[in-house]
C-alpha positions as CSV (number, residue, x, y, z in Angstrom):
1,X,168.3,-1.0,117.7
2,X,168.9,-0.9,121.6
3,X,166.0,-0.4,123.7
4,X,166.9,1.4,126.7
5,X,164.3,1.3,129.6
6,X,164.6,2.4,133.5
7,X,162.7,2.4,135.8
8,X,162.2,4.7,139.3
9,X,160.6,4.9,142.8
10,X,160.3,8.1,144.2
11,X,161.7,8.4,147.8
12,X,158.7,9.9,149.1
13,X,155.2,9.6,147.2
14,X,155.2,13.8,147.2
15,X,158.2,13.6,144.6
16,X,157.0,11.5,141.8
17,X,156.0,14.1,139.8
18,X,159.3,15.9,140.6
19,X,161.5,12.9,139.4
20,X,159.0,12.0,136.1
21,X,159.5,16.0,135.3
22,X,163.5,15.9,135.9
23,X,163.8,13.1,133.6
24,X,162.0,14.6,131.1
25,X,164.7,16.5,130.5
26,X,166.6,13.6,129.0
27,X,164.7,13.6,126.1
28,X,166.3,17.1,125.1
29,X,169.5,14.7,124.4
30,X,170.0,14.0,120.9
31,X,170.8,10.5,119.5
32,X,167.3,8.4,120.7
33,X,164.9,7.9,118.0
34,X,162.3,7.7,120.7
35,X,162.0,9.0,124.3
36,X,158.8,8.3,127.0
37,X,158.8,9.3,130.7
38,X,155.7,7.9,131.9
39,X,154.4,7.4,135.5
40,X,153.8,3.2,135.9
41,X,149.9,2.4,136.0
42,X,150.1,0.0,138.8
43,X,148.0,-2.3,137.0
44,X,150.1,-5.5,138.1
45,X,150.0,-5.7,142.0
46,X,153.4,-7.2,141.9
47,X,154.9,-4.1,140.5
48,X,154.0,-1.4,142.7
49,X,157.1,0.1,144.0
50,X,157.8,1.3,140.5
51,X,156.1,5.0,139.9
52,X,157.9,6.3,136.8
53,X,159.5,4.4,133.6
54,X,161.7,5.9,131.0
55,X,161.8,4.2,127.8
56,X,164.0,5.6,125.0
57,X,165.5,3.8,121.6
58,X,168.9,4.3,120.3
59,X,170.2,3.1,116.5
60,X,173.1,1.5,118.3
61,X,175.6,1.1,121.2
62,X,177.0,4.4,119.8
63,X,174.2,6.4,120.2
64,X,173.5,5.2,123.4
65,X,176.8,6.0,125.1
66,X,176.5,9.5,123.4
67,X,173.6,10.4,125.2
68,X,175.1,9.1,128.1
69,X,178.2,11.4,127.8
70,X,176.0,14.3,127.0
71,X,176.0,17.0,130.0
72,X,172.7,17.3,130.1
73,X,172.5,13.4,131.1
74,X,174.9,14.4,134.0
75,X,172.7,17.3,135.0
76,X,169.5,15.3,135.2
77,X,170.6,12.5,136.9
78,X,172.3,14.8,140.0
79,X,169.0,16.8,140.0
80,X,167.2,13.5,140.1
81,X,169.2,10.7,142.3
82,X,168.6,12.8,145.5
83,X,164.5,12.3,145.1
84,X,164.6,8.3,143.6
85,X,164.9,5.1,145.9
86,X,165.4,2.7,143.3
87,X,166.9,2.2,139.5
88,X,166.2,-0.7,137.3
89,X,167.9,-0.3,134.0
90,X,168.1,-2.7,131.0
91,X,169.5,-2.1,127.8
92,X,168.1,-4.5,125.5
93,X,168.8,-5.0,121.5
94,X,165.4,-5.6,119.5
95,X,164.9,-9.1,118.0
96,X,167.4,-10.6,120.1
């Protein structure tokens, strides 16, 4: 299982709730077994600058890069990149 999980900072404070509700879209895609857009709780001081984390799990490599290559994922991410600062992905296998 590959555990896919990004995470965002709004450019301006007024569009987090813009960029959490674009990416929400993404979890119209097939091929994850489980999708989360959730906003970050600011609990750890060090950790902040993050406002909005998508987590999603995928069977396999294959499943990933089909959501990828789905339009929708293309759509999202134009309507989305114009309101974020930053993006942190990792792509992780479970147990490893």
């Amino acid at each position: 299982m590959i555990r896919h999980i990004v995470f965002f900072s709004a450019r301006r404070k007024e569009d987090v709730e813009a960029v959490r509700t674009g990416l929400r879209a993404l979890g119209n895609i097939p091929h994850s077994s489980l999708f989360e857009v959730t906003l970050n709780t600011k609990v750890d001081p060090l950790s902040d600058e993050i406002d909005v984390v998508v987590y999603a799990e995928f069977a396999d490599d294959a499943a990933l890069a089909a959501y990828k290559a789905h339009p929708l994922y293309a759509q999202t991410t134009s309507e989305v990149k114009p309101l974020r600062e930053l993006r942190y992905s990792a792509d992780v296998v479970a147990g490893s």
